[in-house]
ROMIDREN-758292 format. One record per residue: x, y, z of N, C-alpha, C in turn; residue in three letters. Coordinates in steps of 0.02 Angstrom, whole numbers, plus 50000, padded with zeros to 5 digits. Layout:
BEGIN
XYZXYZXYZala...
END
This chain:
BEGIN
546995391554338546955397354295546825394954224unk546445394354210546065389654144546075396954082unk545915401854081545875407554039546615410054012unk547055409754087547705410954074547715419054095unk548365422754076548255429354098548925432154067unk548885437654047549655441753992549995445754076unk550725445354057551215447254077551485451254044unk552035456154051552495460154004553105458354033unk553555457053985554295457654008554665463753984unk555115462954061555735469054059556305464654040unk556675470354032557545469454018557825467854114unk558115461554122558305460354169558835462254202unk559315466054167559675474054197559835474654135unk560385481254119560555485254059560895482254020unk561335476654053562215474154008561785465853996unk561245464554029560925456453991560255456653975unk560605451653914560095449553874559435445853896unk559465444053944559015442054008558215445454004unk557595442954010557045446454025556855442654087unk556335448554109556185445554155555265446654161unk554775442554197554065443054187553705442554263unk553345444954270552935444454335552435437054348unk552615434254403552245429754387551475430354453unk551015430354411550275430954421549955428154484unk549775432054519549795429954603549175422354597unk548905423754537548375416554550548955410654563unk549475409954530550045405254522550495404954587unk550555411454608550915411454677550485406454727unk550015407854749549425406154787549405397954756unk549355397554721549205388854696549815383454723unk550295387754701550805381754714551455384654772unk551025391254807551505392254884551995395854873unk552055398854818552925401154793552985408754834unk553625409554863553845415554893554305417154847unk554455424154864555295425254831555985422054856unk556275418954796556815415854816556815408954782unk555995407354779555875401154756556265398554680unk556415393254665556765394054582556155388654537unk556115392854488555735386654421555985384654371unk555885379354367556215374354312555775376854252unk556065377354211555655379954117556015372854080unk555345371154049555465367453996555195370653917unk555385367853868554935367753809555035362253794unk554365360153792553825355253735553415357953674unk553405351253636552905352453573552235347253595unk551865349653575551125346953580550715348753524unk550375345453479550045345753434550345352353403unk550835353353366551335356753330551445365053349unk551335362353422551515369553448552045370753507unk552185376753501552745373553591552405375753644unk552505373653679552175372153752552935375553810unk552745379653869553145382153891552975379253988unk553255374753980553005370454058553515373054110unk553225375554171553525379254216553335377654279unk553905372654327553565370154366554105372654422unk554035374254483554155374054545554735370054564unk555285372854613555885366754622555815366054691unk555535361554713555805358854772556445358554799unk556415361754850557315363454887557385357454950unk557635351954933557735347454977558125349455053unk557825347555112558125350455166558855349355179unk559185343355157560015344955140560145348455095unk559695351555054560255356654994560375364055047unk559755364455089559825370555115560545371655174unk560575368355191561055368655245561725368455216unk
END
């Protein structure tokens, strides 16, 4: 997804401060994600900007059980 693509965030219920954003089925499709899946958020700086890196968690087959 090289262009990128806008999202809107909601209020993630009434009593938190929490938002929440849709994430863009090109991204679903790329890296397999269903619901349930969890992502790791980072922030970085890169040439004096922040950078918002969001990658996929692998659920190791002993965590599941």
């Amino acid at each position: 997804m090289v262009d990128g693509q806008t999202t809107s965030l909601t209020r993630a219920n009434k009593t938190s401060q929490s938002l929440r954003t849709t994430v863009p089925m090109g991204i679903i499709k790329q890296f397999g994600l269903k619901e349930g899946d969890k992502l790791l958020w980072r922030l970085d700086v890169k040439d004096n900007k922040l950078v918002i890196v969001i990658e996929p968690v692998k659920v190791v087959e002993a965590e599941v059980r």
